[in-house]
C-alpha positions in Angstrom: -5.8 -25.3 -4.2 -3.8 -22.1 -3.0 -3.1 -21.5 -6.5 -6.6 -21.8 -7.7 -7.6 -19.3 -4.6 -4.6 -17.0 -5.4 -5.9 -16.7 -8.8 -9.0 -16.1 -8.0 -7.9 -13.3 -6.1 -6.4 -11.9 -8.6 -9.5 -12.1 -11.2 -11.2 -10.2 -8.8 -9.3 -7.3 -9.0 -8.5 -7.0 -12.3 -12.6 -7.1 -12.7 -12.6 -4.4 -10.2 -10.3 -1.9 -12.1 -11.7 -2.9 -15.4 -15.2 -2.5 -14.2 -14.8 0.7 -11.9 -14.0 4.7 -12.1 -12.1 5.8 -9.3 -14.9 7.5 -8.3 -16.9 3.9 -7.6 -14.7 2.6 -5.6 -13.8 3.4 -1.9 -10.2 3.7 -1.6 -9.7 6.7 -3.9 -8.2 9.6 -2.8 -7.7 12.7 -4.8 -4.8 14.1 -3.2 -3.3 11.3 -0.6 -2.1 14.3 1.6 -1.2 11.7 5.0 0.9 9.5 3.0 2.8 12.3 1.1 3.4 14.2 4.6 5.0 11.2 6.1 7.0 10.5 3.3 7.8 13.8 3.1 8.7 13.3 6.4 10.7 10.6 6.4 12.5 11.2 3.4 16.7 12.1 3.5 16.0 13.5 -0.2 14.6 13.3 -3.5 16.5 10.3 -4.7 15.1 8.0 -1.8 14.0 5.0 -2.9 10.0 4.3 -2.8 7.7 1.7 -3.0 4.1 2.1 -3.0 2.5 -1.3 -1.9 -1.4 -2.1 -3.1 -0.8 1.4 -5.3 -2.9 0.4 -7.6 -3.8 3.6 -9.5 -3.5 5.6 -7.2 -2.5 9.6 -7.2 0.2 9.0 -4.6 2.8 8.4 -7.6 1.8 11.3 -9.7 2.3 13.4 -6.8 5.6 12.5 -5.6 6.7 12.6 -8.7 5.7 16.4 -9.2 7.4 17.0 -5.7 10.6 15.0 -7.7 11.1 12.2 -6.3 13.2 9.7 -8.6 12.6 6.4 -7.5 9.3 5.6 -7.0 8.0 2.1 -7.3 4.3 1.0 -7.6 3.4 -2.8 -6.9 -0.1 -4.1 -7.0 -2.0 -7.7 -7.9 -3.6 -5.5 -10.5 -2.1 -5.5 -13.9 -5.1 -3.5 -15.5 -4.7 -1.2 -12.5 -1.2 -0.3 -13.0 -2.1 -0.1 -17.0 -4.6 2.5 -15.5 -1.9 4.4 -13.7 0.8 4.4 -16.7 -2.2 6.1 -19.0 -2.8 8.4 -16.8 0.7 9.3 -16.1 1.5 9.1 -20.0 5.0 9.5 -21.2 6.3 10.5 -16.6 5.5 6.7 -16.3 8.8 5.9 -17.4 10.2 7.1 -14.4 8.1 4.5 -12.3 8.6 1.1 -11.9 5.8 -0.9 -12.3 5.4 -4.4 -10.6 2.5 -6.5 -11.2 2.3 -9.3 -8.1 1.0 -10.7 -5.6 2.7 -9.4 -2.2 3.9 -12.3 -0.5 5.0 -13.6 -4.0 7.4 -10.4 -4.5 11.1 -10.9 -4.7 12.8 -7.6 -4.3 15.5 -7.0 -6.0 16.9 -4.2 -4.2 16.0 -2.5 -0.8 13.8 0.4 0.1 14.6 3.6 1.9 10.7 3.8 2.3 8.4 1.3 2.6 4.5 2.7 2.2 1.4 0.5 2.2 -1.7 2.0 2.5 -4.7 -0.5 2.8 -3.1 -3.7 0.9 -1.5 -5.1 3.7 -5.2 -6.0 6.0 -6.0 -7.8 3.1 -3.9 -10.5 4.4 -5.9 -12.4 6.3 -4.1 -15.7 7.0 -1.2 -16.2 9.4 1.0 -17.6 7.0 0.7 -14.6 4.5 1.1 -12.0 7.4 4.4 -13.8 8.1 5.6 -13.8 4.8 4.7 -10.0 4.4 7.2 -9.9 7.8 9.5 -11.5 5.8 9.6 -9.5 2.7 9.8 -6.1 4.7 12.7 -7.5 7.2 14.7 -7.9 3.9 13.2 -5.6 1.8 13.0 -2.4 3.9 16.3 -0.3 5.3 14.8 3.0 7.3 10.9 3.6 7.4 8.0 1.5 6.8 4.3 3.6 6.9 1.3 1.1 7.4 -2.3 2.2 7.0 -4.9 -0.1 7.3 -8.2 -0.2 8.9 -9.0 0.3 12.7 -11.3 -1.6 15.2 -13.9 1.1 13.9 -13.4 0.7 10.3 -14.6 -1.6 8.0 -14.9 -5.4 7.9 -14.6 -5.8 4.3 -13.7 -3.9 1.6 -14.3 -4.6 -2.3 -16.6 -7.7 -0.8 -13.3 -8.9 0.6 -12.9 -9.8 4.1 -9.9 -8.0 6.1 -8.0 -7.7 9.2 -8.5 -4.6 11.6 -5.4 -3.5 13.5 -4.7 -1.2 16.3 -1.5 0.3 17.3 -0.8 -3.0 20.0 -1.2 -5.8 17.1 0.9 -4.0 14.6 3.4 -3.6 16.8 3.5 -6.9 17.8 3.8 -8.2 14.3 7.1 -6.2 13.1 8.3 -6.0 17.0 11.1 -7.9 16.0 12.3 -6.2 12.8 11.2 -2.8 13.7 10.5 0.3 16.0 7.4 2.1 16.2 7.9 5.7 15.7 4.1 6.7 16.2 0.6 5.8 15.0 -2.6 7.9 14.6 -6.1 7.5 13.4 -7.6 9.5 10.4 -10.8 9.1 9.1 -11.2 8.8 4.9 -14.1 9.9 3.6 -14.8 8.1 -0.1 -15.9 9.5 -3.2 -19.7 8.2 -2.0 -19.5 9.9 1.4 -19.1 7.2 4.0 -16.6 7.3 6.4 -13.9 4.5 7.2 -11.9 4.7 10.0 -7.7 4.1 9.2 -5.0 3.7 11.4 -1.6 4.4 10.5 1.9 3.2 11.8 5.2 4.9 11.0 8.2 2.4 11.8 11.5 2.6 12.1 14.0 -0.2 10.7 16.1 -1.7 13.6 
């Protein structure tokens, strides 16, 4: 039965990215300007190692790469999402890895230097798959973890999905024993239909 539900989750949103422009759906951000300034910020160089969690085909790649970042990794449920991404990107593509899972079914290979996930991880909305996502970043992550997700004033669903909302206490409390919080702040993102959705987001620093 959890298979049948995983998969259903994942027909979902490859329907969504088949069926939508990026302008149709809320998430999209023409220039992800928080998530490239902490980063930015975070970042020892341009060889750090970066993984871009629920990308799916999102602008955040195509701009670190034109700031020249060299390891850059996108990972999203969506494999017609990242096809989007890769088409867009054309022949720079290359220099992105591309994974196509689930979250709590990823198996790194390797560890991050920076760990971002901006509105994936409230989609987890069991216990079980917020303690495996503890588990992956414990093993996965090696300096800085960035969270965004929504707030106790954003949005209950998204995409007709129900979510988690999170403030600075409960995230904390979930990666208390893996990581440090460096600091958290609230933003608001407007989307392309002019509604506003309130985000939190959590910097954290690798014990």
């Amino acid at each position: 039965m959890i298979n049948f539900e995983k998969q259903d989750y994942k027909n979902h949103w490859e329907n969504v990215y088949e069926t939508k422009k990026p302008d149709e759906v809320s998430w999209t951000q023409k220039i992800p300007q928080t998530s490239l300034d902490l980063i930015e910020e975070v970042a020892k160089d341009k060889t750090a190692k970066i993984i871009d969690i629920g990308g799916g085909d999102s602008n955040l790649a195509d701009f670190l790469l034109e700031k020249g970042f060299e390891n850059i990794s996108v990972l999203d449920i969506s494999a017609k999402a990242l096809k989007k991404a890769k088409t867009r990107l054309g022949a720079q593509s290359e220099n992105v890895d591309w994974i196509a899972t689930d979250i709590t079914a990823f198996k790194p290979n390797t560890t991050y230097d920076i760990w971002h996930d901006r509105a994936a991880f409230h989609f987890l909305t069991e216990e079980k798959e917020i303690q495996k996502y503890v588990e992956i970043v414990r093993d996965a992550v090696s300096d800085t973890m960035i969270i965004g997700t929504f707030s106790l004033n954003g949005p209950q669903k998204c995409s007709g999905l129900p979510i988690v909302q999170y403030d600075e206490d409960r995230l904390k409390e979930i990666f208390s024993q893996d990581f440090e919080l460096v600091k958290s702040f609230t933003e608001d993102h407007i989307t392309p239909f002019d509604t506003v959705q309130n985000f939190i987001f959590c910097q954290f620093q690798k014990k």
